[in-house]
N, CA and C atoms as an extended XYZ file, in Angstrom:
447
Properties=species:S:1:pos:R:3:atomname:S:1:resname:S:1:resid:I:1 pbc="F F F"
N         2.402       18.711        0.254 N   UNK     1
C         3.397       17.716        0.575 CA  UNK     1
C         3.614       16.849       -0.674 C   UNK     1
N         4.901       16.488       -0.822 N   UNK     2
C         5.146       15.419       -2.033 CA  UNK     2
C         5.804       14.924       -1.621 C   UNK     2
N         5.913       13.415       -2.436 N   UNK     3
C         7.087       12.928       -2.241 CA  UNK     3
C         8.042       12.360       -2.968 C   UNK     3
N         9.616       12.214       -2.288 N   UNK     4
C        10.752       12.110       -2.902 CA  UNK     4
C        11.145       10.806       -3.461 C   UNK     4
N        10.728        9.934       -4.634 N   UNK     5
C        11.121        8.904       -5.204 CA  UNK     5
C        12.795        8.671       -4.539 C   UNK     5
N        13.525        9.373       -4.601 N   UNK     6
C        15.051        8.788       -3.837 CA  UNK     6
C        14.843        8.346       -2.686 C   UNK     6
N        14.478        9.316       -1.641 N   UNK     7
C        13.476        8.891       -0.179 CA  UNK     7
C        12.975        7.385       -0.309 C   UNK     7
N        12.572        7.475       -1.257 N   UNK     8
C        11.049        5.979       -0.989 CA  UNK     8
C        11.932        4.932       -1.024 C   UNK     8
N        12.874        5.139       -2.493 N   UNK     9
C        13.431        4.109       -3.023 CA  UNK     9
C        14.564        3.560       -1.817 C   UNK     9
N        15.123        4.432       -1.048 N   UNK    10
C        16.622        4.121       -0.505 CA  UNK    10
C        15.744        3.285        0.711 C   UNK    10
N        14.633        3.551        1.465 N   UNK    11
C        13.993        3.330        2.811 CA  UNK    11
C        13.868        2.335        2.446 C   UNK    11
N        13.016        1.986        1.293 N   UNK    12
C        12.638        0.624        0.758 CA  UNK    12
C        13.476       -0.302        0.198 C   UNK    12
N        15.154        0.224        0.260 N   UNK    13
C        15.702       -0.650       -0.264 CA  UNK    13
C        16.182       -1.508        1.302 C   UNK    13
N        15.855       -0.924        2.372 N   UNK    14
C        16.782       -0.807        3.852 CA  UNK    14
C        15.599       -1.819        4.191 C   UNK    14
N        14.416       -1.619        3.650 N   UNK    15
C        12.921       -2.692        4.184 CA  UNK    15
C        13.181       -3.499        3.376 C   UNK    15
N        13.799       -3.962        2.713 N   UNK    16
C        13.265       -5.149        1.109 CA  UNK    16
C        13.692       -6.385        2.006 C   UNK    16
N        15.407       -6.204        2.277 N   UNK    17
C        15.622       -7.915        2.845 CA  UNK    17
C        15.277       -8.223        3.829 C   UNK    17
N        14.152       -7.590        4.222 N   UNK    18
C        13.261       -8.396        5.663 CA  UNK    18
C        12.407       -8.955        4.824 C   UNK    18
N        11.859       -8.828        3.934 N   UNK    19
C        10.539       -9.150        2.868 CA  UNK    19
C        10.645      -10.444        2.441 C   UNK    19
N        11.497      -11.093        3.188 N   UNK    20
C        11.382      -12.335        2.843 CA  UNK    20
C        10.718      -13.736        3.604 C   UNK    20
N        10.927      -14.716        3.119 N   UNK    21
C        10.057      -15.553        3.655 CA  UNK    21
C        10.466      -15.772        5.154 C   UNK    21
N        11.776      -15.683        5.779 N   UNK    22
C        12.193      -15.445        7.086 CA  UNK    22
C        11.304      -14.325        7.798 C   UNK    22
N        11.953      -13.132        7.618 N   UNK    23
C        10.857      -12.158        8.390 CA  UNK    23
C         9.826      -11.215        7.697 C   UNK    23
N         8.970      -11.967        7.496 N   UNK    24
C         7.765      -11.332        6.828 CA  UNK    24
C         7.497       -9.580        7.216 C   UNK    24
N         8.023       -8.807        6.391 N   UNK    25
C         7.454       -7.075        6.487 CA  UNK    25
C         6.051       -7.308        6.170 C   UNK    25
N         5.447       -8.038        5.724 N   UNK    26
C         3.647       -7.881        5.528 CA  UNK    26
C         3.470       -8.882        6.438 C   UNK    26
N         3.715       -9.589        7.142 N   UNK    27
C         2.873      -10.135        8.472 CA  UNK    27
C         2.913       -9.168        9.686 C   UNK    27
N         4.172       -8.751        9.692 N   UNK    28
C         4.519       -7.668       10.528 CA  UNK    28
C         2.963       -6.533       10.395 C   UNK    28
N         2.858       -6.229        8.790 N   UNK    29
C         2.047       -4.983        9.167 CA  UNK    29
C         0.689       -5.592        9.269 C   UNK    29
N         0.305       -6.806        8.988 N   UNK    30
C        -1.114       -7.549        8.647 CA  UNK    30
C        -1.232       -7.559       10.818 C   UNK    30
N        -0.254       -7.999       11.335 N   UNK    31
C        -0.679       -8.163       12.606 CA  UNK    31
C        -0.975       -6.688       13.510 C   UNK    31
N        -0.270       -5.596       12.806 N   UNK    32
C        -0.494       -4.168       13.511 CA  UNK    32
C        -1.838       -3.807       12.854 C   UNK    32
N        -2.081       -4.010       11.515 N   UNK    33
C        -3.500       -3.632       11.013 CA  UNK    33
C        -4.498       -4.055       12.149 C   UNK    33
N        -4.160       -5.652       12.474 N   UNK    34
C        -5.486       -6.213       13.044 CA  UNK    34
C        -5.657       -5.833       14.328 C   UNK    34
N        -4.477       -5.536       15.167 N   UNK    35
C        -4.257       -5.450       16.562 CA  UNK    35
C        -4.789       -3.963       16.510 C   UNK    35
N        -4.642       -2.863       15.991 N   UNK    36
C        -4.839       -1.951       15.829 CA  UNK    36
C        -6.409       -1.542       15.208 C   UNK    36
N        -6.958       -2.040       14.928 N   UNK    37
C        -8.456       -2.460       13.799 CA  UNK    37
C        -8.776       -3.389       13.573 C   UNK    37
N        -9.255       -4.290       14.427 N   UNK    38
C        -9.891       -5.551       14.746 CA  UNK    38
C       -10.823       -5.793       13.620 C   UNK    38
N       -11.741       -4.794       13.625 N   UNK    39
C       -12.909       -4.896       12.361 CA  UNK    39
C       -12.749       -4.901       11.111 C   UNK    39
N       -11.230       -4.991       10.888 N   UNK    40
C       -10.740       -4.958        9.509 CA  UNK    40
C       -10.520       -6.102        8.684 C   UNK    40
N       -10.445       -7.043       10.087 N   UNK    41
C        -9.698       -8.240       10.161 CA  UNK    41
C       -10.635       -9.274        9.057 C   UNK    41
N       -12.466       -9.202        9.224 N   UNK    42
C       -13.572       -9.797        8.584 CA  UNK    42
C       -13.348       -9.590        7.224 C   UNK    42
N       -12.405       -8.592        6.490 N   UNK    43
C       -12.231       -8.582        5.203 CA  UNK    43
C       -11.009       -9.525        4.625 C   UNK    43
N       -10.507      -10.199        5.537 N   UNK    44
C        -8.967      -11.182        4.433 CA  UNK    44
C        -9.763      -12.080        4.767 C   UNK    44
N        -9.175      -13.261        4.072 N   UNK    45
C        -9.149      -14.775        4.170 CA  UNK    45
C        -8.253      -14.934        6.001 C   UNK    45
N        -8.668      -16.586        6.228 N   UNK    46
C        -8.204      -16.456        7.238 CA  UNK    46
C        -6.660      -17.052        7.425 C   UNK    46
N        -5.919      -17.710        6.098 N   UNK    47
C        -5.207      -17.813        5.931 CA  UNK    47
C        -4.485      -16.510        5.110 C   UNK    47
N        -3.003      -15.942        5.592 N   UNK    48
C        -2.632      -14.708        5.342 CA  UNK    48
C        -1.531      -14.785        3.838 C   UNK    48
N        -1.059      -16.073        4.068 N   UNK    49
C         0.492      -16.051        2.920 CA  UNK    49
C         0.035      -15.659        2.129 C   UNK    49
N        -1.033      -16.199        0.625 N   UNK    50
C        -1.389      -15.360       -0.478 CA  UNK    50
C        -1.558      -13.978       -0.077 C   UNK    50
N        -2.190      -12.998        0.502 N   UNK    51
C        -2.476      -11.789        0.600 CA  UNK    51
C        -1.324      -11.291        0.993 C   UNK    51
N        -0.054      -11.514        2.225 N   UNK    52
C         0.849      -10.884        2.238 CA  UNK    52
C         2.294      -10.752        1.117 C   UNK    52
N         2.156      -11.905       -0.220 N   UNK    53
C         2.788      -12.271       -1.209 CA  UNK    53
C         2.183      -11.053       -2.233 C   UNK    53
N         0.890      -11.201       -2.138 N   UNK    54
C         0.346      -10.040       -3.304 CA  UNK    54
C         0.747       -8.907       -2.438 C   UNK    54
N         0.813       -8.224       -1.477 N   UNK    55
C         0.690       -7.179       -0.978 CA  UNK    55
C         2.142       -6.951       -1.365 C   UNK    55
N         3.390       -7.433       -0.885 N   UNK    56
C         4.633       -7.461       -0.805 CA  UNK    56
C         5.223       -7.291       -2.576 C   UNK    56
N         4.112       -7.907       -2.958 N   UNK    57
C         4.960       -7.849       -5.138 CA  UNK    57
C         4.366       -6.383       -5.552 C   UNK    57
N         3.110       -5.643       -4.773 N   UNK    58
C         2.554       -4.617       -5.095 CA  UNK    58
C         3.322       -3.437       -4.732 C   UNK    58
N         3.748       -3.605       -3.339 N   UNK    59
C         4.358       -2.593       -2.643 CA  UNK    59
C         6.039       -2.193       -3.435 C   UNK    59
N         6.896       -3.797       -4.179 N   UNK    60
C         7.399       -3.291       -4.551 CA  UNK    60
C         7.576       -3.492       -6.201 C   UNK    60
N         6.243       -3.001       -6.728 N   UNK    61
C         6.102       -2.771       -8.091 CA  UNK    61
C         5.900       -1.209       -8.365 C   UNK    61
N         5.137       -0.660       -7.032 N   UNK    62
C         5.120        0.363       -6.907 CA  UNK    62
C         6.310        1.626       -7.094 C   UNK    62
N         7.120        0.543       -5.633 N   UNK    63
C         8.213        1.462       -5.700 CA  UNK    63
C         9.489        1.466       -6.830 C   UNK    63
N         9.278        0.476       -7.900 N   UNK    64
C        10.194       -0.026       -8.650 CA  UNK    64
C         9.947        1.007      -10.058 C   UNK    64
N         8.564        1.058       -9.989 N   UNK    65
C         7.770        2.159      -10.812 CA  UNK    65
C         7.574        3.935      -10.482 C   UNK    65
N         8.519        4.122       -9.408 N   UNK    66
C         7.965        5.467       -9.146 CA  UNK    66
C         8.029        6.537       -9.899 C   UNK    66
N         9.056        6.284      -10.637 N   UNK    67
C         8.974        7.432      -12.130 CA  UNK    67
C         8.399        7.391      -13.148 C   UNK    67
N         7.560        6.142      -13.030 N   UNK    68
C         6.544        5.744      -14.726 CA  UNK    68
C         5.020        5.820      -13.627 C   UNK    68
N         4.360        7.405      -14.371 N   UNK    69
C         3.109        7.743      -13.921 CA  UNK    69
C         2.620        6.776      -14.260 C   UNK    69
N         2.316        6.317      -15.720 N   UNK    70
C         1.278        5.751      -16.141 CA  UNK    70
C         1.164        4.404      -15.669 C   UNK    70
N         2.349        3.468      -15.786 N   UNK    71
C         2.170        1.871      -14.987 CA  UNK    71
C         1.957        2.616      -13.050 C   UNK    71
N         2.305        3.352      -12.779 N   UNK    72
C         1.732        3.537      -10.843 CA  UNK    72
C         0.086        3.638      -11.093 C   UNK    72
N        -0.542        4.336      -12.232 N   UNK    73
C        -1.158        4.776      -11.968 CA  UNK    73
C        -2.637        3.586      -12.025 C   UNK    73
N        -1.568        3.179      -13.396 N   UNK    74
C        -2.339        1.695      -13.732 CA  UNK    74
C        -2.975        0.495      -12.331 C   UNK    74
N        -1.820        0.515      -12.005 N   UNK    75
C        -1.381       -0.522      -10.792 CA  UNK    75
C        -2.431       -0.375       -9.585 C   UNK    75
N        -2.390        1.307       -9.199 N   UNK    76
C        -3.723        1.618       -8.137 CA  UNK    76
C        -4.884        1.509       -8.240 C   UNK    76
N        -4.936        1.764       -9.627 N   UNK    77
C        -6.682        2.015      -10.133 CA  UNK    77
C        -7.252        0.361      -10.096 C   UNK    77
N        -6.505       -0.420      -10.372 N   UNK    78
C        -6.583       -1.713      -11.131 CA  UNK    78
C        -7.254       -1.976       -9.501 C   UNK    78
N        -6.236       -1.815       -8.635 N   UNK    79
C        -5.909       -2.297       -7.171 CA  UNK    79
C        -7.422       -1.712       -6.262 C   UNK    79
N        -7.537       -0.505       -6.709 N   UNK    80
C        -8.676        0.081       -6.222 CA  UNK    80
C        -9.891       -0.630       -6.613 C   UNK    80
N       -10.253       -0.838       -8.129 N   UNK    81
C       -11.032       -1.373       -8.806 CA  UNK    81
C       -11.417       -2.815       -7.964 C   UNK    81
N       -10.259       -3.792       -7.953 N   UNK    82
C       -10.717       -4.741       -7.013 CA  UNK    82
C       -11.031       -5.177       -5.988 C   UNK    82
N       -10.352       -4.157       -5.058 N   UNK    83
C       -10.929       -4.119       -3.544 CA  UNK    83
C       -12.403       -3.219       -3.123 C   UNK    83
N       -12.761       -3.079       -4.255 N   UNK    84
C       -14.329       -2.781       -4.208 CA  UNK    84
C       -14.891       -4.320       -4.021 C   UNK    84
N       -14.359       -5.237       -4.743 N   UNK    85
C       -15.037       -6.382       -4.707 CA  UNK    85
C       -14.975       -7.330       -3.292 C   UNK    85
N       -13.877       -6.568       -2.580 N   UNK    86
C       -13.490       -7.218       -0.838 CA  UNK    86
C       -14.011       -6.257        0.444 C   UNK    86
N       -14.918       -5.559       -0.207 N   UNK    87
C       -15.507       -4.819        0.900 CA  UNK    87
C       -14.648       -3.903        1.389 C   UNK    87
N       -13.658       -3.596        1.049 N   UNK    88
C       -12.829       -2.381        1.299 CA  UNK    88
C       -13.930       -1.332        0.635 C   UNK    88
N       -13.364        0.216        1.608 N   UNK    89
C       -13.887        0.994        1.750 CA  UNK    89
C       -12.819        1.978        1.819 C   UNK    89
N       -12.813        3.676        1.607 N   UNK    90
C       -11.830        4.501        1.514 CA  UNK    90
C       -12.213        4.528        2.977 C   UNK    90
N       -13.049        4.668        3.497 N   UNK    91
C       -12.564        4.854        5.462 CA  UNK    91
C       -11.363        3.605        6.136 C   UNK    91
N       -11.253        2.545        5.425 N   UNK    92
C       -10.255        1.743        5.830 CA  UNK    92
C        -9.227        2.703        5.447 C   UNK    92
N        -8.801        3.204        4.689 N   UNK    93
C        -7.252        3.821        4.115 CA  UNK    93
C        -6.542        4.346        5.203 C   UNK    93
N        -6.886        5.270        6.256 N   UNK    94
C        -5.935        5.446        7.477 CA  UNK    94
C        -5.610        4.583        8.470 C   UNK    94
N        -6.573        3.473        8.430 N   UNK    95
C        -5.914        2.569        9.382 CA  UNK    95
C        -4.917        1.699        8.646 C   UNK    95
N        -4.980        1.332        7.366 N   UNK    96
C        -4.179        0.909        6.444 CA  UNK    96
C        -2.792        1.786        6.078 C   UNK    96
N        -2.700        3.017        5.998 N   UNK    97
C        -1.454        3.802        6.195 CA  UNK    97
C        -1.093        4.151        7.670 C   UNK    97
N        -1.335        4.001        8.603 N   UNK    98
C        -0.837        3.939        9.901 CA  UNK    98
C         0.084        2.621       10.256 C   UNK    98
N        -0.491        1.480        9.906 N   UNK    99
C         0.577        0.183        9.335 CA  UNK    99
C         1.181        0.424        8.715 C   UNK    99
N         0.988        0.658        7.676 N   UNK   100
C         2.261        0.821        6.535 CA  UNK   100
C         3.518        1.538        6.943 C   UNK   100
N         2.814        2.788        7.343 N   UNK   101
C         4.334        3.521        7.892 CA  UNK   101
C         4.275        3.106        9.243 C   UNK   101
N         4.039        2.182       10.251 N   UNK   102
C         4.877        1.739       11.516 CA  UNK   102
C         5.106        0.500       10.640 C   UNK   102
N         4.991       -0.396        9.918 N   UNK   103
C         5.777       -1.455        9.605 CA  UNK   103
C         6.828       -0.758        8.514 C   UNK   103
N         7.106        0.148        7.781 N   UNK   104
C         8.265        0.735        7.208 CA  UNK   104
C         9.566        1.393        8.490 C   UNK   104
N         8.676        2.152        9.028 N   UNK   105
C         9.613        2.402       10.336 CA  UNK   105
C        10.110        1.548       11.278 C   UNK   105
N         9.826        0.695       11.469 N   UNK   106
C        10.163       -0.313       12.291 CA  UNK   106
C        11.302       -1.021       11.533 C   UNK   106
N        10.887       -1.408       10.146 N   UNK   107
C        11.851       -2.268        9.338 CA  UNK   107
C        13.184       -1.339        8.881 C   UNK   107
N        12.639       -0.119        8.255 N   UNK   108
C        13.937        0.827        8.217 CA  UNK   108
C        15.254        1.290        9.117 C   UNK   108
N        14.291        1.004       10.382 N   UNK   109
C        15.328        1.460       11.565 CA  UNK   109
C        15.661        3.407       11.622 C   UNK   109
N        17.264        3.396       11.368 N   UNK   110
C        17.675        4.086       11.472 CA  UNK   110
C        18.081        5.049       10.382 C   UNK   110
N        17.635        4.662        9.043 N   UNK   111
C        17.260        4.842        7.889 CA  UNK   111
C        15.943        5.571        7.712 C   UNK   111
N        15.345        5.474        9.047 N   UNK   112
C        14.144        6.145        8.838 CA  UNK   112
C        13.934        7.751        9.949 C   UNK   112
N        13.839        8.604        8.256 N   UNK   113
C        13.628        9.865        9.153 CA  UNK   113
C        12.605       10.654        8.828 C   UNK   113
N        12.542       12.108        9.737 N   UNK   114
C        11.033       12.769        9.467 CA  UNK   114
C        10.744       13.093        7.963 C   UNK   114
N        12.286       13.300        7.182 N   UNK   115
C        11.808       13.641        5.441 CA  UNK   115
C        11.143       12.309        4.964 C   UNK   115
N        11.589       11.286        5.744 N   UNK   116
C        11.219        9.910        4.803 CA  UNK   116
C         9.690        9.306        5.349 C   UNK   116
N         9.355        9.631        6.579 N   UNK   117
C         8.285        9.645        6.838 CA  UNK   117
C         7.454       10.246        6.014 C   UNK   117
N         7.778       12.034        5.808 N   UNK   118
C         6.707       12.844        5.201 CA  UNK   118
C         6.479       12.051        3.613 C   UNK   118
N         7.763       11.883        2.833 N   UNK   119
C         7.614       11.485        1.874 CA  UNK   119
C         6.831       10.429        1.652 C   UNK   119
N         6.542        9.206        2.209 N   UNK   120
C         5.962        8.297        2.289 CA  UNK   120
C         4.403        8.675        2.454 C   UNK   120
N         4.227        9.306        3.657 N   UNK   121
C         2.851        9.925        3.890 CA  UNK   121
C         2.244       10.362        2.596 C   UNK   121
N         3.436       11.548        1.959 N   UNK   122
C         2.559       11.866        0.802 CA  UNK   122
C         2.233       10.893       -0.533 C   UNK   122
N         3.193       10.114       -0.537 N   UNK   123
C         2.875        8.557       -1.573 CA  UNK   123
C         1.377        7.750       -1.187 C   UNK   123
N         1.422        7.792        0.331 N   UNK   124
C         0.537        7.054        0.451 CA  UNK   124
C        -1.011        7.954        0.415 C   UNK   124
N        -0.552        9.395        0.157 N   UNK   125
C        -2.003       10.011       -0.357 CA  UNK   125
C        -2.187        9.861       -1.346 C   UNK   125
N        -0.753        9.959       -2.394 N   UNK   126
C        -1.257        9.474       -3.882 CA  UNK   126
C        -2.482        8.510       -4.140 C   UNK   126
N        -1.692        7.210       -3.378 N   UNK   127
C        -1.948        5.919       -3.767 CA  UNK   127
C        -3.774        5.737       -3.276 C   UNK   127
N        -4.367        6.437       -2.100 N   UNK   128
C        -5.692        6.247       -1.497 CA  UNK   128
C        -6.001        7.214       -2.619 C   UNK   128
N        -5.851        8.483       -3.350 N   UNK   129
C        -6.342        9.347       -4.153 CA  UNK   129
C        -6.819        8.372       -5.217 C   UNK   129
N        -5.860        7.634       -5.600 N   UNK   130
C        -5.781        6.894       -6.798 CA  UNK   130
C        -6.565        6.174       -6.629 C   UNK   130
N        -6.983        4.798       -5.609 N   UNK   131
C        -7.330        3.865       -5.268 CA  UNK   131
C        -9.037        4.449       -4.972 C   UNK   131
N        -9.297        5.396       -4.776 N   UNK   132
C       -10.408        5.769       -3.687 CA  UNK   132
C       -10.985        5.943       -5.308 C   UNK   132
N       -10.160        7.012       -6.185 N   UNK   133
C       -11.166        7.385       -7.491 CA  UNK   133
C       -11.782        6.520       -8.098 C   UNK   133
N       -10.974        5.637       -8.202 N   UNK   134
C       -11.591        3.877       -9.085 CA  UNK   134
C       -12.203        3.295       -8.355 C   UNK   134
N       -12.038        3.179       -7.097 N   UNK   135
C       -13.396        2.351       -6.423 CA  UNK   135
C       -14.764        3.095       -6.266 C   UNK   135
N       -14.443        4.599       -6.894 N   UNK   136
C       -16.138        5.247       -6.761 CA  UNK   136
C       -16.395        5.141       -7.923 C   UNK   136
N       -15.981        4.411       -8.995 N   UNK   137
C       -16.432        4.631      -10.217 CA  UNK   137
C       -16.721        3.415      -10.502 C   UNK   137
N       -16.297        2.017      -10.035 N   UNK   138
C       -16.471        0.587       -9.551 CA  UNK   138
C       -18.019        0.863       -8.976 C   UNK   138
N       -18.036        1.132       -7.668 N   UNK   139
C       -19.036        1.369       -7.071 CA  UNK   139
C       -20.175        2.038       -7.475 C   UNK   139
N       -20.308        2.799       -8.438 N   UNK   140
C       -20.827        3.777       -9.272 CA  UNK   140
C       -21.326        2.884      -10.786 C   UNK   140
N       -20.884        2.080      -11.244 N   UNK   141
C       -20.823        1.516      -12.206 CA  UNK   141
C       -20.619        2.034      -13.177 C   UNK   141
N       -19.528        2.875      -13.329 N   UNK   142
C       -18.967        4.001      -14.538 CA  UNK   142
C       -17.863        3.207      -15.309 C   UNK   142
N       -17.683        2.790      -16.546 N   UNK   143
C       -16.603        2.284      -17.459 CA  UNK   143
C       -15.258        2.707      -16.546 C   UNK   143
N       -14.348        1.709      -16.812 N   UNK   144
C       -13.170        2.093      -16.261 CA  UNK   144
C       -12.822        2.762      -17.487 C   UNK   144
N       -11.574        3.924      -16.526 N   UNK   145
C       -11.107        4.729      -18.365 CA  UNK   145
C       -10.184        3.611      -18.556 C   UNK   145
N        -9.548        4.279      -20.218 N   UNK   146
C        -8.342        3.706      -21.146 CA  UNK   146
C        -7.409        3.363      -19.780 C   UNK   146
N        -6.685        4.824      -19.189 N   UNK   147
C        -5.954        4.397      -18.534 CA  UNK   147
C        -5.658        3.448      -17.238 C   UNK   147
N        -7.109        2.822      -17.193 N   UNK   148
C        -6.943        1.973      -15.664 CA  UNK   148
C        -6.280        0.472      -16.556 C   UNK   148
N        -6.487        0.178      -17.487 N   UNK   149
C        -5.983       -0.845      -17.748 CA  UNK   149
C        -6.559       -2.374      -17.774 C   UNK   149
């Protein structure tokens, strides 16, 4: 499975103007994470705005970057690297992409279909591939390489 940078980009352009301070797309998914995975909840602060502000500039640095390997790749590892330090764990990652794509689907609407689903799915394997490698090497206490940044 791969996925289609046009896909990501057009869905995400149909999600962006909810992303604002009116209707929060990351409170939206911060409340399905928790409602959905209660035990997840002991890892944020208990105030949410900073974390859904970083989450929301990540999500679309990502997608703003989808054709430059090296800054995506930068961006995850970095991202991975630090959520070693918040008790994240790669077993969180499916309950964390099960939000993601019901708060993309929800916000997309009718914009959202099974290619744009799959595509997403497979981004969001990238991104745990990416994220999961640097936090075992965090965890591991192995030099970050050149390219994590």
């Amino acid at each position: 499975m791969t996925f289609h940078p046009a896909l990501i980009t057009s869905s995400f352009a149909v999600v962006e103007p909810h992303g604002t301070k009116v209707t929060k797309v990351t409170k939206y998914f911060y409340e399905h994470l928790f409602d959905n995975n209660p035990g997840v909840r002991a890892l944020f602060a208990r105030h949410m705005q900073e974390q859904e502000d970083r989450l929301w500039n990540v999500l679309g640095g990502l997608v703003a970057n989808l054709e430059d390997t090296e800054t995506v790749v930068r961006i995850l590892r970095n991202l991975g690297a630090r959520h070693v330090g918040y008790g994240a764990l790669p077993e969180h990652f499916p309950a964390v992409g099960a939000s993601l794509l019901a708060t993309l689907r929800h916000f997309a609407g009718e914009a959202w279909t099974p290619e744009t689903e799959e595509s997403w799915t497979a981004l969001y394997g990238v991104i745990t591939a990416t994220m999961s490698e640097a936090m075992a090497e965090v965890a591991a206490g192995a030099p970050r390489s050149a390219h994590s940044g």
